[in-house]
Z-matrix of the N, CA and C atoms (Angstrom, degrees):
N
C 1 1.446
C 2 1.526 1 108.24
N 3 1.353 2 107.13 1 126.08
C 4 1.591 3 107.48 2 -172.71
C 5 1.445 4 114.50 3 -66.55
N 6 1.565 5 119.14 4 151.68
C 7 1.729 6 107.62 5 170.84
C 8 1.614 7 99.53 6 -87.50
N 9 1.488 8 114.19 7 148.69
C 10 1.711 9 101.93 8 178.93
C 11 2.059 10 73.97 9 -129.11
N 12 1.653 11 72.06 10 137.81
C 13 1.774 12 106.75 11 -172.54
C 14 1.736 13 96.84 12 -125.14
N 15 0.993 14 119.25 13 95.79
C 16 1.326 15 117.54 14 164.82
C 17 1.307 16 119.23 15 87.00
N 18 1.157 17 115.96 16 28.31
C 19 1.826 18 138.19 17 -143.30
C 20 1.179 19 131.14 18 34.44
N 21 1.422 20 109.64 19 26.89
C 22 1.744 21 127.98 20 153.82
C 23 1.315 22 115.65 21 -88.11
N 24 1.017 23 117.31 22 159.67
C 25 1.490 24 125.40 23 -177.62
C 26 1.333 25 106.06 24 -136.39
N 27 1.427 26 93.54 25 128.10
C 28 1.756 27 103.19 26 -178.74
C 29 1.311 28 117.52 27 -135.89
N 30 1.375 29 139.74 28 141.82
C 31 1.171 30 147.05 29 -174.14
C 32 1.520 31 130.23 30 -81.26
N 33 1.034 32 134.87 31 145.52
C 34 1.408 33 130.60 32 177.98
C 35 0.866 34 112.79 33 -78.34
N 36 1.800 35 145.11 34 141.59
C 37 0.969 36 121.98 35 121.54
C 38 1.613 37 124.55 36 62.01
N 39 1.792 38 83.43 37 -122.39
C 40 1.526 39 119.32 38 173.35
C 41 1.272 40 119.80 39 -51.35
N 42 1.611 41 132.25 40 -23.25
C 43 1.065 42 135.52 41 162.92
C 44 1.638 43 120.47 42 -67.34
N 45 1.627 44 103.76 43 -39.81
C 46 1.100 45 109.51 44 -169.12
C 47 2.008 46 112.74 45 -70.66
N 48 1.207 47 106.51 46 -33.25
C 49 1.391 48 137.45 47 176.67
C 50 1.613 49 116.73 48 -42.76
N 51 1.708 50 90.43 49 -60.72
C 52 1.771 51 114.64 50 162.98
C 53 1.231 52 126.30 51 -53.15
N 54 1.337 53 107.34 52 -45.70
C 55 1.214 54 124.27 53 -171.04
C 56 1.290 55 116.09 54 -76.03
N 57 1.383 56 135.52 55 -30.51
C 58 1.399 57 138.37 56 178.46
C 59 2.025 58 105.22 57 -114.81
N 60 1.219 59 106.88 58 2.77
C 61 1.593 60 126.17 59 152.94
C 62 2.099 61 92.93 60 72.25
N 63 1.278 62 102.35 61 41.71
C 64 1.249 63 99.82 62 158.14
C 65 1.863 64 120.49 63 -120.15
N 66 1.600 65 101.66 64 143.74
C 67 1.691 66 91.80 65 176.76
C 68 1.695 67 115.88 66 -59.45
N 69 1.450 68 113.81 67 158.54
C 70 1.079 69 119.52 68 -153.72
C 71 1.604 70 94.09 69 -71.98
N 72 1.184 71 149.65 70 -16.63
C 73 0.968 72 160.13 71 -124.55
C 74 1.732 73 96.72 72 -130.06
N 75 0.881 74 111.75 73 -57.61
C 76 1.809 75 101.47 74 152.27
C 77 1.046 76 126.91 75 -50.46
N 78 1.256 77 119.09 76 -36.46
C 79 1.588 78 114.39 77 -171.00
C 80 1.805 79 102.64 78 -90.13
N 81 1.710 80 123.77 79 -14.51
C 82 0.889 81 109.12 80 173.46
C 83 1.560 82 119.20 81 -77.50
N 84 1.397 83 101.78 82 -26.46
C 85 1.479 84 108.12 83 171.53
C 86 1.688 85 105.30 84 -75.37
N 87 0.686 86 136.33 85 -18.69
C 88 1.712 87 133.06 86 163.34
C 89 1.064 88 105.97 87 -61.07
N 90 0.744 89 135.05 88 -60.46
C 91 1.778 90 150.06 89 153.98
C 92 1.352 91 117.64 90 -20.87
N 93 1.306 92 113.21 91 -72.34
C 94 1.629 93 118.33 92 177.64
C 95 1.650 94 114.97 93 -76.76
N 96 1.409 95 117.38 94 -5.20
C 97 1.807 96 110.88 95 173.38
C 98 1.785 97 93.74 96 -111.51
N 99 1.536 98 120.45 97 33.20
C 100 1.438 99 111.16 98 165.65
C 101 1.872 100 108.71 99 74.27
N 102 1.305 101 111.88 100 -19.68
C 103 1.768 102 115.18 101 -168.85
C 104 1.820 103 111.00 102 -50.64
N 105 1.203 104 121.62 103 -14.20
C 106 1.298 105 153.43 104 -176.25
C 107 1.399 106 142.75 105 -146.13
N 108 1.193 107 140.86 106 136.08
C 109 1.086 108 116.84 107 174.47
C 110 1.306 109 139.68 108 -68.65
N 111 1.140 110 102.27 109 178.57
C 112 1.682 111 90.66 110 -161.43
C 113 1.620 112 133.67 111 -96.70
N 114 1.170 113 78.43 112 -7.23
C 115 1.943 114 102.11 113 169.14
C 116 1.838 115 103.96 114 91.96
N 117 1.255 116 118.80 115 -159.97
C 118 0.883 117 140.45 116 154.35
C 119 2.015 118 134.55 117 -114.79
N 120 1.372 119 96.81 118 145.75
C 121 1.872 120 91.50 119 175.86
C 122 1.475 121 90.57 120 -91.30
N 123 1.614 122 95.97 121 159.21
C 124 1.136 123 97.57 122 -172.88
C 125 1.694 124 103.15 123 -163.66
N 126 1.455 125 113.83 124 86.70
C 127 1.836 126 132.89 125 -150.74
C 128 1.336 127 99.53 126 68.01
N 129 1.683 128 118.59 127 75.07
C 130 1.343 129 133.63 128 157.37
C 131 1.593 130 110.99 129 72.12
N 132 1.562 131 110.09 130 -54.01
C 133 2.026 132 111.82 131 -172.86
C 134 1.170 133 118.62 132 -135.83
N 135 1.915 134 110.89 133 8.06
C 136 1.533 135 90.74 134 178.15
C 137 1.874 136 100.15 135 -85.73
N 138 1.635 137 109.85 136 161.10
C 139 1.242 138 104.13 137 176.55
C 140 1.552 139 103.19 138 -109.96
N 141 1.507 140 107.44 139 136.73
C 142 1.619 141 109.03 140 170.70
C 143 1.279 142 121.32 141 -128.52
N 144 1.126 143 130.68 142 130.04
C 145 1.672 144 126.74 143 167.74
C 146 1.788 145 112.53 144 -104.27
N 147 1.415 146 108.30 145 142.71
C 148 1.424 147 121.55 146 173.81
C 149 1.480 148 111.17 147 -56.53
N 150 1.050 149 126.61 148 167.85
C 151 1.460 150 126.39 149 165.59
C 152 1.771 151 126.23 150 -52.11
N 153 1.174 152 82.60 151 -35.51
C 154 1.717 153 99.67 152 -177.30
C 155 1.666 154 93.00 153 -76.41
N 156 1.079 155 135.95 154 -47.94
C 157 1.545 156 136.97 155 178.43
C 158 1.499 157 108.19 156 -39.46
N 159 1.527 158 100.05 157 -49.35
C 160 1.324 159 118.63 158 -165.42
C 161 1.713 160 104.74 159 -69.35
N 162 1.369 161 114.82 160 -44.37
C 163 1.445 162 124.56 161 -177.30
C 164 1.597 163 90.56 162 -51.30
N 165 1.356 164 114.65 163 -74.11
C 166 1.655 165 128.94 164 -149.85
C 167 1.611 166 87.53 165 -46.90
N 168 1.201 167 130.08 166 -42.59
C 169 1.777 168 127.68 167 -139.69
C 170 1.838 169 89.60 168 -95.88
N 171 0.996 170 105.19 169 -45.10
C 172 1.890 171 100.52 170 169.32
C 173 1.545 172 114.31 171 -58.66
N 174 1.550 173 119.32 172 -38.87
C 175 1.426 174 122.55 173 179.52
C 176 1.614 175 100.25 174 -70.89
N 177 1.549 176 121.63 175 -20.37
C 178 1.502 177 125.18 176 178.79
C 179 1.718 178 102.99 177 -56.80
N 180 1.396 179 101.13 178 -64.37
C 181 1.546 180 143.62 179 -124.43
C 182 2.090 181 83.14 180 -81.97
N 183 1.345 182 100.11 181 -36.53
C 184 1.532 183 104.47 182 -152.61
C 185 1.941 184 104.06 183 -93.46
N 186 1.529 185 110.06 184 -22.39
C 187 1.433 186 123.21 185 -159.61
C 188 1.294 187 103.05 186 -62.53
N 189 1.417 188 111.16 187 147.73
C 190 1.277 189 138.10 188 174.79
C 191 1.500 190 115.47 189 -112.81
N 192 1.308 191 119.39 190 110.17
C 193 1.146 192 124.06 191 167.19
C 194 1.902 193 116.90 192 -116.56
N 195 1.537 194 80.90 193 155.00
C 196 1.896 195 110.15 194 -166.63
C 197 1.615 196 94.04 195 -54.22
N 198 1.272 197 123.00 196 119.69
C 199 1.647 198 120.40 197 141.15
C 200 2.034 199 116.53 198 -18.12
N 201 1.172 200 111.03 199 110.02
C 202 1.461 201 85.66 200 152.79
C 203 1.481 202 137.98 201 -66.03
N 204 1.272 203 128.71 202 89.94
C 205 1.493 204 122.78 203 -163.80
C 206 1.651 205 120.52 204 -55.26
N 207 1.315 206 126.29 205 -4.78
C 208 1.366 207 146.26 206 172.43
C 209 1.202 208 108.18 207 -82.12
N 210 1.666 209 135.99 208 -38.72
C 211 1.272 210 140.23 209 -145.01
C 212 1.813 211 94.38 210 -70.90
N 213 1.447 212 117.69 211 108.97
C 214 1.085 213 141.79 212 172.39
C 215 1.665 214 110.15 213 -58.98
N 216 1.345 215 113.24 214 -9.04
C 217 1.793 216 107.63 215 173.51
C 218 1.540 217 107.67 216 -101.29
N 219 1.737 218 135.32 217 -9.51
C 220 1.110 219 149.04 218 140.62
C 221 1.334 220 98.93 219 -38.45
N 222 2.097 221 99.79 220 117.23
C 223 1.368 222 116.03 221 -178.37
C 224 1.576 223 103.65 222 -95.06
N 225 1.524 224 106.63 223 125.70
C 226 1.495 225 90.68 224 -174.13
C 227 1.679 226 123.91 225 -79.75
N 228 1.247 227 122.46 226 125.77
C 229 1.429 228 139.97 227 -138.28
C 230 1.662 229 102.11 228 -93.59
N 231 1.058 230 106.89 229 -47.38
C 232 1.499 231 141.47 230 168.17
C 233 1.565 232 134.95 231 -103.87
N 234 1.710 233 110.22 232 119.24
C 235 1.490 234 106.72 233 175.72
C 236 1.886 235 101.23 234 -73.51
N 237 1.677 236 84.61 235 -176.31
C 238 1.209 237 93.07 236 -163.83
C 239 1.616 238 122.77 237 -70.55
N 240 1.648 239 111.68 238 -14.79
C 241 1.188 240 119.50 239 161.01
C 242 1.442 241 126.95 240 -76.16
N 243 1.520 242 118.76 241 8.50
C 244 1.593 243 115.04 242 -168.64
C 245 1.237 244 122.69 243 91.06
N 246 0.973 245 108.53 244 -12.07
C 247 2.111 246 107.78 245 177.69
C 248 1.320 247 95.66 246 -96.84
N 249 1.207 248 99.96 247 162.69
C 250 1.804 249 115.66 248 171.52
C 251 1.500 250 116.11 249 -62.99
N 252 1.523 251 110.27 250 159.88
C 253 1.392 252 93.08 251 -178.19
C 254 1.715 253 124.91 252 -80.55
């Protein structure tokens, strides 16, 4: 349930965590390497993000990115005909 501060509504934390189905502990490290924003304090330690915070950090949380097909630490799984190696 959102807190509304001034007739905004902002999320905790722990809400935000649930909501895009990561432990809170990921998302704090998302947080501290910049991958997200960073929310707001709000009475010294609670953490809150706006809705729009919340959008950006689910579009984080949810993204799909391309394999690099070059990446030389990719064990090759498959010969070149499709069978295993």
């Amino acid at each position: 349930m959102p807190t509304v501060i001034q007739q905004i509504e902002y999320f905790s934390h722990n809400e935000v965590a649930d909501r895009v189905g990561v432990d809170r502990t990921t998302l704090w490290r998302w947080r501290k390497e910049g991958e997200v924003p960073a929310g707001r304090r709000f009475r010294g330690n609670i953490v809150l993000f706006t809705e729009a915070e919340v959008r950006y950090i689910e579009s984080y949380a949810f993204r799909i990115e391309p394999i690099n097909s070059g990446d030389s630490a990719q064990i090759p799984l498959f010969d070149k005909n499709g069978g295993h190696s």
